[in-house]
N, CA, C and O atoms as a CHARMM CRD file, in Angstrom:
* protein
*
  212
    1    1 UNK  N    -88.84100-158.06900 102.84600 PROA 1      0.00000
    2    1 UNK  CA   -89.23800-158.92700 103.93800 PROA 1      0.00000
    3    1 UNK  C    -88.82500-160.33400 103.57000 PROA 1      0.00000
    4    1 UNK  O    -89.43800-160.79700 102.60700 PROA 1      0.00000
    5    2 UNK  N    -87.89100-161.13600 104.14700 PROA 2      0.00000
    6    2 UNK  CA   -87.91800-162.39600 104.13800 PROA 2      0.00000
    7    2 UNK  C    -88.72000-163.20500 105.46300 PROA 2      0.00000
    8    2 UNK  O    -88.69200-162.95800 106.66800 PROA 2      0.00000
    9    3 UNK  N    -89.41100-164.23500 104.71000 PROA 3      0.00000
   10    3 UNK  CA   -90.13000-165.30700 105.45400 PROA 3      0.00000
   11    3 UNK  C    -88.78300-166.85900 105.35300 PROA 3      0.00000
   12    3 UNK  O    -88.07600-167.23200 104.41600 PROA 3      0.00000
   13    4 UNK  N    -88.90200-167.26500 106.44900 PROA 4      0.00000
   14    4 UNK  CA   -88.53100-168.69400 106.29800 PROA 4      0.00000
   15    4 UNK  C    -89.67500-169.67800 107.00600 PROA 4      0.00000
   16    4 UNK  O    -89.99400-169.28500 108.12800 PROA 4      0.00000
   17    5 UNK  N    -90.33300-170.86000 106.56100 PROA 5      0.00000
   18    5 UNK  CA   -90.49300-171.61100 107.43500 PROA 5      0.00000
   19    5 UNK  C    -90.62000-173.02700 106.53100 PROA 5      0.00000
   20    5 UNK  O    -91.36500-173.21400 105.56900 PROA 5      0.00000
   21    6 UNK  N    -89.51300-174.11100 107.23200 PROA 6      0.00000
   22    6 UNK  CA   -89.28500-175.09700 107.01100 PROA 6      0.00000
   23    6 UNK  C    -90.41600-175.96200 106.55900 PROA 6      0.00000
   24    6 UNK  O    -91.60900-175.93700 106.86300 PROA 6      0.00000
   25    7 UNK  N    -89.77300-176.69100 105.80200 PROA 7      0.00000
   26    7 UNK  CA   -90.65000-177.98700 105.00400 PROA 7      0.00000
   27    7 UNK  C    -91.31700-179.12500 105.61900 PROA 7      0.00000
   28    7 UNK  O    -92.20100-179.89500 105.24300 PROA 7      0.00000
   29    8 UNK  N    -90.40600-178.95500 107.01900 PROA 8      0.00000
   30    8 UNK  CA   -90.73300-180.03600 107.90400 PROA 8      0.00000
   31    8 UNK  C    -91.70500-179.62700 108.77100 PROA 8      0.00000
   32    8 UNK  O    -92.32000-180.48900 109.39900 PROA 8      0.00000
   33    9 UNK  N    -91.98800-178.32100 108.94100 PROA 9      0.00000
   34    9 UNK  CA   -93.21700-177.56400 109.94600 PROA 9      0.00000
   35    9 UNK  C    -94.52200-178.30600 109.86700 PROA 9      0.00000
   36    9 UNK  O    -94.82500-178.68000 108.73500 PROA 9      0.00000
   37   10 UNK  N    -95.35600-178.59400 110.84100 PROA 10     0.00000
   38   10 UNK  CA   -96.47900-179.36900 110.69100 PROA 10     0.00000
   39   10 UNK  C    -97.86600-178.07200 109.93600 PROA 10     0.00000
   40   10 UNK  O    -97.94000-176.86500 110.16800 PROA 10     0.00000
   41   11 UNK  N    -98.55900-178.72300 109.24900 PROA 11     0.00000
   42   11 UNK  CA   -99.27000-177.99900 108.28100 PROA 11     0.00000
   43   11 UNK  C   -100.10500-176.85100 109.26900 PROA 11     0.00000
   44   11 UNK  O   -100.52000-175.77100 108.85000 PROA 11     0.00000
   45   12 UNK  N   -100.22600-177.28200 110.48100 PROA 12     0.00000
   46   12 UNK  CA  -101.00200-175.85800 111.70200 PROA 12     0.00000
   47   12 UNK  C    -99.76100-175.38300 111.85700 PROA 12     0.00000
   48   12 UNK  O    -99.52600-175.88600 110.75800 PROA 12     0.00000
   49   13 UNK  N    -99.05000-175.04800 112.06800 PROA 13     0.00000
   50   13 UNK  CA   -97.96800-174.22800 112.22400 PROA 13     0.00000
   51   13 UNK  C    -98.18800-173.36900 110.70300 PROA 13     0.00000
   52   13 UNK  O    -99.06100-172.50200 110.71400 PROA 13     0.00000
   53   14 UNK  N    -97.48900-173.57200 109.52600 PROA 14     0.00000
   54   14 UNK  CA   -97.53600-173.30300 108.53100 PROA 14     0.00000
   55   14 UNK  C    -98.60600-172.42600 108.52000 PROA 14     0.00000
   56   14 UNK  O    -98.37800-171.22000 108.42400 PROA 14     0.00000
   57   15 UNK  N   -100.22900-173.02300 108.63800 PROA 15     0.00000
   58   15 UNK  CA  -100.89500-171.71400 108.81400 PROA 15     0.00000
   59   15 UNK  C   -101.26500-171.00300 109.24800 PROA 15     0.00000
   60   15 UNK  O   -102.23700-170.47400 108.70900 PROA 15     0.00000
   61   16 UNK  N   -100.86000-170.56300 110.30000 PROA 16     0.00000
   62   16 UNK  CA  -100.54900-169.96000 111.61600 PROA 16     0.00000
   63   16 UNK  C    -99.98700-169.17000 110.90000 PROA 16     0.00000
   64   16 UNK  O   -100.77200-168.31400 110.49200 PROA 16     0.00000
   65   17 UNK  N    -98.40300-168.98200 110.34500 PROA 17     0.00000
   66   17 UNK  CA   -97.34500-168.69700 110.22900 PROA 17     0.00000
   67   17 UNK  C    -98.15800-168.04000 108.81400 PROA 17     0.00000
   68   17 UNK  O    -98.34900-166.82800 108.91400 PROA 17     0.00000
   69   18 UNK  N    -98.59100-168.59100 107.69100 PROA 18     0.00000
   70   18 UNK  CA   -98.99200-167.72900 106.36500 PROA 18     0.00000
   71   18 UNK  C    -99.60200-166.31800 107.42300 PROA 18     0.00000
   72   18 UNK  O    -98.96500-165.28100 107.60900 PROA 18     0.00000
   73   19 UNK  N   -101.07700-166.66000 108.05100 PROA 19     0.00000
   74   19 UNK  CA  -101.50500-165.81900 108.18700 PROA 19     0.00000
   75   19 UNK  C   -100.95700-164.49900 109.03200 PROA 19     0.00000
   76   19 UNK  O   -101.36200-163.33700 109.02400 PROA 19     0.00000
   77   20 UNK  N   -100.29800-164.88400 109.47800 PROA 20     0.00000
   78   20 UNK  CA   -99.33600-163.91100 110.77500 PROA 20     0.00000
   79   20 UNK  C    -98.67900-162.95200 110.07300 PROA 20     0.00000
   80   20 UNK  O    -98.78400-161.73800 110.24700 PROA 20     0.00000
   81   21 UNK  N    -97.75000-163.71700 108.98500 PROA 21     0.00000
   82   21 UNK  CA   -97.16000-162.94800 107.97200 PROA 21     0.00000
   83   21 UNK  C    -97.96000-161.87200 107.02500 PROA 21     0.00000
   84   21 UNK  O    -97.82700-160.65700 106.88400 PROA 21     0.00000
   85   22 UNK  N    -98.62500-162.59400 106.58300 PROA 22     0.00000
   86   22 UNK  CA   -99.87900-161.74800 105.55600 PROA 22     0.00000
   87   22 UNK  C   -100.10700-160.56100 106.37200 PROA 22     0.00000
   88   22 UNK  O    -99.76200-159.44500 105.98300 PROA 22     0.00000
   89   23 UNK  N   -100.81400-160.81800 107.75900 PROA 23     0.00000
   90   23 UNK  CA  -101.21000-159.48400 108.49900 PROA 23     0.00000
   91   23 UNK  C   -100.35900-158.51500 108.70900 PROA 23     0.00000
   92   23 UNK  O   -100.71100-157.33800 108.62800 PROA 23     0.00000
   93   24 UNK  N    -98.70400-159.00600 109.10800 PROA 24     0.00000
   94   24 UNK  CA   -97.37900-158.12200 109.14900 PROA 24     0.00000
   95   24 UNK  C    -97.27800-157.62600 108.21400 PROA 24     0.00000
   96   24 UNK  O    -97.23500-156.39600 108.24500 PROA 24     0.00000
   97   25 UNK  N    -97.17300-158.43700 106.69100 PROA 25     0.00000
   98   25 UNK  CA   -96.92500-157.50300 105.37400 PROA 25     0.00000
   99   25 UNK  C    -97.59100-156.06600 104.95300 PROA 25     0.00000
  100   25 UNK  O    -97.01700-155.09200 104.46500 PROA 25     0.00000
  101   26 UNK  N    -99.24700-156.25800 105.35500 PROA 26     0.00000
  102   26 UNK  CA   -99.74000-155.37600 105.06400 PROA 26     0.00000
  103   26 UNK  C   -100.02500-154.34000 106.35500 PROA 26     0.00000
  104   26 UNK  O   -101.07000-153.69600 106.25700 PROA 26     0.00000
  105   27 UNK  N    -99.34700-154.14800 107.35500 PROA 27     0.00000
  106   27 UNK  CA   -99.04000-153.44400 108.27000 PROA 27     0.00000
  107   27 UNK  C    -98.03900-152.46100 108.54400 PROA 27     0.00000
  108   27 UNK  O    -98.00800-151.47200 109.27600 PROA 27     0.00000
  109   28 UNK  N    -97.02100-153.13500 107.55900 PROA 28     0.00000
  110   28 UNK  CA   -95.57500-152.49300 107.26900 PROA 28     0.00000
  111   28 UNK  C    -95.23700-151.40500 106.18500 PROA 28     0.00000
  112   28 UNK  O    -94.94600-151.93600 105.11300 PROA 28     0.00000
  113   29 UNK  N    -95.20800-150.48600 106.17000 PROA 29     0.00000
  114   29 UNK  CA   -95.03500-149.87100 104.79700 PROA 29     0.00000
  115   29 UNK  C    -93.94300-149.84500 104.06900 PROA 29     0.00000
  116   29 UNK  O    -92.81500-149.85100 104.56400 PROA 29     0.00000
  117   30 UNK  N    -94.21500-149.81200 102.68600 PROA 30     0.00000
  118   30 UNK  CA   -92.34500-149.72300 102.48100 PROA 30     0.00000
  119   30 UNK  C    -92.06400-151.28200 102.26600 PROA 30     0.00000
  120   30 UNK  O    -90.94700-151.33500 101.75000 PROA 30     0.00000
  121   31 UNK  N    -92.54300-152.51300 102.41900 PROA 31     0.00000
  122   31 UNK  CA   -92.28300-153.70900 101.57500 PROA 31     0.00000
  123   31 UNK  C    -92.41900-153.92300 100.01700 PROA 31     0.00000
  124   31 UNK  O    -93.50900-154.05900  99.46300 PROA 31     0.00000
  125   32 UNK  N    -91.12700-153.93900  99.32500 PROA 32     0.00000
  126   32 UNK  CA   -91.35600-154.13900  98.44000 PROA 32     0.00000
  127   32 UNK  C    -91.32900-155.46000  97.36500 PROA 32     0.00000
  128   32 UNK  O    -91.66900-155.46900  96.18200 PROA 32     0.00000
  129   33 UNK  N    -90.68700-156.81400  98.38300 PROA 33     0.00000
  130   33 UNK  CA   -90.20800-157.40900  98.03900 PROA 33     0.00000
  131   33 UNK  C    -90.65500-158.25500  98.97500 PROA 33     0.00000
  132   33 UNK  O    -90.66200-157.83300 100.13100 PROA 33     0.00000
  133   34 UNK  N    -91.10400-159.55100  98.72600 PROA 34     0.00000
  134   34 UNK  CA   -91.32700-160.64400 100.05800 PROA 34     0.00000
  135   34 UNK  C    -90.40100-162.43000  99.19400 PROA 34     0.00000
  136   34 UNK  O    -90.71200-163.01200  98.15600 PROA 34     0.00000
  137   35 UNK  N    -89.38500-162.72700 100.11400 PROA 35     0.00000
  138   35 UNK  CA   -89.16100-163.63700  99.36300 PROA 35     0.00000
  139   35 UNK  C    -89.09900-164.70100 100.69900 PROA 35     0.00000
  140   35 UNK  O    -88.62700-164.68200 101.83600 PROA 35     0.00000
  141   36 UNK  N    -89.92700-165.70200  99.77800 PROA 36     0.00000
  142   36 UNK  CA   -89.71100-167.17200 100.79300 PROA 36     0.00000
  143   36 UNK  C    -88.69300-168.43900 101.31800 PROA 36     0.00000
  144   36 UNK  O    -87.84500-168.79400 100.49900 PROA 36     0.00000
  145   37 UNK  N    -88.71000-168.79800 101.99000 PROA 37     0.00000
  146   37 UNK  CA   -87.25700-169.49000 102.12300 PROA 37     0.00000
  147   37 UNK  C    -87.75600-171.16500 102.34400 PROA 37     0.00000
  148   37 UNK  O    -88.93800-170.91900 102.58500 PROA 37     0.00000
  149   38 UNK  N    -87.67500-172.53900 102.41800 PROA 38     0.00000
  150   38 UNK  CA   -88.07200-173.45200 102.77500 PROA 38     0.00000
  151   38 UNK  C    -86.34000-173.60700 103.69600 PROA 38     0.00000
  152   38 UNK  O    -86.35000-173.89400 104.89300 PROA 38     0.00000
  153   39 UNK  N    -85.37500-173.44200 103.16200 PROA 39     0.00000
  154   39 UNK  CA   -84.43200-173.93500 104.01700 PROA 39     0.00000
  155   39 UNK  C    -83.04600-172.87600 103.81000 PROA 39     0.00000
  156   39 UNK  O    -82.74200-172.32100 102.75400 PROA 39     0.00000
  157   40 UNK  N    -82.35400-172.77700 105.05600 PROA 40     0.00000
  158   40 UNK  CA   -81.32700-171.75800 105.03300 PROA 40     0.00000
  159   40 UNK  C    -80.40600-171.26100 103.72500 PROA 40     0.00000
  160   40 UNK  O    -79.97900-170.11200 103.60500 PROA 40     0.00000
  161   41 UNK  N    -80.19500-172.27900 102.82900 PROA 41     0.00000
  162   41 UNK  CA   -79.62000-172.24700 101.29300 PROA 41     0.00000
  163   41 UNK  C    -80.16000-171.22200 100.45200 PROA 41     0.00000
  164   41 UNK  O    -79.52400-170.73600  99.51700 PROA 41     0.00000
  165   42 UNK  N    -81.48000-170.84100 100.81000 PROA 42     0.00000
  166   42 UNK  CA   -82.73000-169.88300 100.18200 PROA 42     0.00000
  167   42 UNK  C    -82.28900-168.79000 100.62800 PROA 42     0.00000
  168   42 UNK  O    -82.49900-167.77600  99.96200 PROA 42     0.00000
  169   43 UNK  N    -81.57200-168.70500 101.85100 PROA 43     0.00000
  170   43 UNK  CA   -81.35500-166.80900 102.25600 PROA 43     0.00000
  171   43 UNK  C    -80.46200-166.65200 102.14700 PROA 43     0.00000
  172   43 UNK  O    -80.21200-165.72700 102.92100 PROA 43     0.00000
  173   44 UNK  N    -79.08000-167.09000 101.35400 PROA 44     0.00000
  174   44 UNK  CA   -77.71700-166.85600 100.72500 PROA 44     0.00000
  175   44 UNK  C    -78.16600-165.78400 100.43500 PROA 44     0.00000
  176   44 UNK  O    -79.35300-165.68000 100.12600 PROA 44     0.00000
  177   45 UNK  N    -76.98400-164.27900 100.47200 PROA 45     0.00000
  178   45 UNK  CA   -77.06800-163.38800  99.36400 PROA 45     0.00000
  179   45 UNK  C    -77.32400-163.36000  97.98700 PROA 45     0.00000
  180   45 UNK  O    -77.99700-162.50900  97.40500 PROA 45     0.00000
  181   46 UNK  N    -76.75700-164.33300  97.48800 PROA 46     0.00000
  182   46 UNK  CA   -76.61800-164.66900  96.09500 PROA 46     0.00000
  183   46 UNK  C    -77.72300-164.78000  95.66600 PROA 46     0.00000
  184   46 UNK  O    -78.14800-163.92800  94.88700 PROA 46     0.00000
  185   47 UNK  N    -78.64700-166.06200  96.12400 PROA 47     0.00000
  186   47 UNK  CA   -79.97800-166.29400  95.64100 PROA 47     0.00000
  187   47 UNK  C    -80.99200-165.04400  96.16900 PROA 47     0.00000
  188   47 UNK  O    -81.90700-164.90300  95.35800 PROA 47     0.00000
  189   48 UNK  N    -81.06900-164.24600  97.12600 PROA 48     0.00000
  190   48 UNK  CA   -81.54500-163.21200  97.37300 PROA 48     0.00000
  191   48 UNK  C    -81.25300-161.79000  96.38200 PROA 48     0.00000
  192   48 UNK  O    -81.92600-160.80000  96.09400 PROA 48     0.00000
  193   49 UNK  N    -80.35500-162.10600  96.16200 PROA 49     0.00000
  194   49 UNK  CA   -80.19800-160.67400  94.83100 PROA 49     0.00000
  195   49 UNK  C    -81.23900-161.48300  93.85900 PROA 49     0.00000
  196   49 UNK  O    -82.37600-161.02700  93.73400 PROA 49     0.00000
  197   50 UNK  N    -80.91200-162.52100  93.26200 PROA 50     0.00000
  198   50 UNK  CA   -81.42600-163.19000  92.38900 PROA 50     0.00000
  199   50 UNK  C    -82.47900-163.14500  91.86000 PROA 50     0.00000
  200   50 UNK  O    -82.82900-163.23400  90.68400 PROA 50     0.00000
  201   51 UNK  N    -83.31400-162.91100  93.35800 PROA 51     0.00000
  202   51 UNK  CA   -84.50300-163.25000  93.63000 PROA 51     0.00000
  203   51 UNK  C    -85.50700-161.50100  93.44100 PROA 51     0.00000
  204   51 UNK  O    -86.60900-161.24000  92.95800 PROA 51     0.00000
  205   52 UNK  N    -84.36700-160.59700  94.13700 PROA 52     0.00000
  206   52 UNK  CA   -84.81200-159.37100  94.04500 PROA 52     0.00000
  207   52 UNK  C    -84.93100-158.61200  92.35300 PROA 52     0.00000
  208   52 UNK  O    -85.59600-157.62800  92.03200 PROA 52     0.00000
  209   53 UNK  N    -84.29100-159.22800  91.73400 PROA 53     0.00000
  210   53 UNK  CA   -84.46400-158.39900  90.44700 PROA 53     0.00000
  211   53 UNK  C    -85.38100-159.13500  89.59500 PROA 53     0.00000
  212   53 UNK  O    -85.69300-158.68600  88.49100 PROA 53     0.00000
């Protein structure tokens, strides 16, 4: 599962957005991996393998 949400998001958004996620994660089966993104550079393949091992 990748999450993105920007640095610039106002802090109610943000937790809006944690909790939404949290409830999806544990709804989904089969996640094994949750990685966060603050900005598009974060979801390169590269840093995503990176990130997975």
């Amino acid at each position: 599962m990748m999450c993105r949400s920007p640095a610039t998001s106002r802090i109610r958004a943000k937790m809006l957005y944690a909790t939404s996620k949290d409830r999806l994660r544990h709804e989904l089966d089969g996640v094994h991996y949750e990685i966060q993104a603050t900005d598009p550079t974060e979801m390169e393949l590269d840093v995503l393998k990176e990130r997975a091992y």
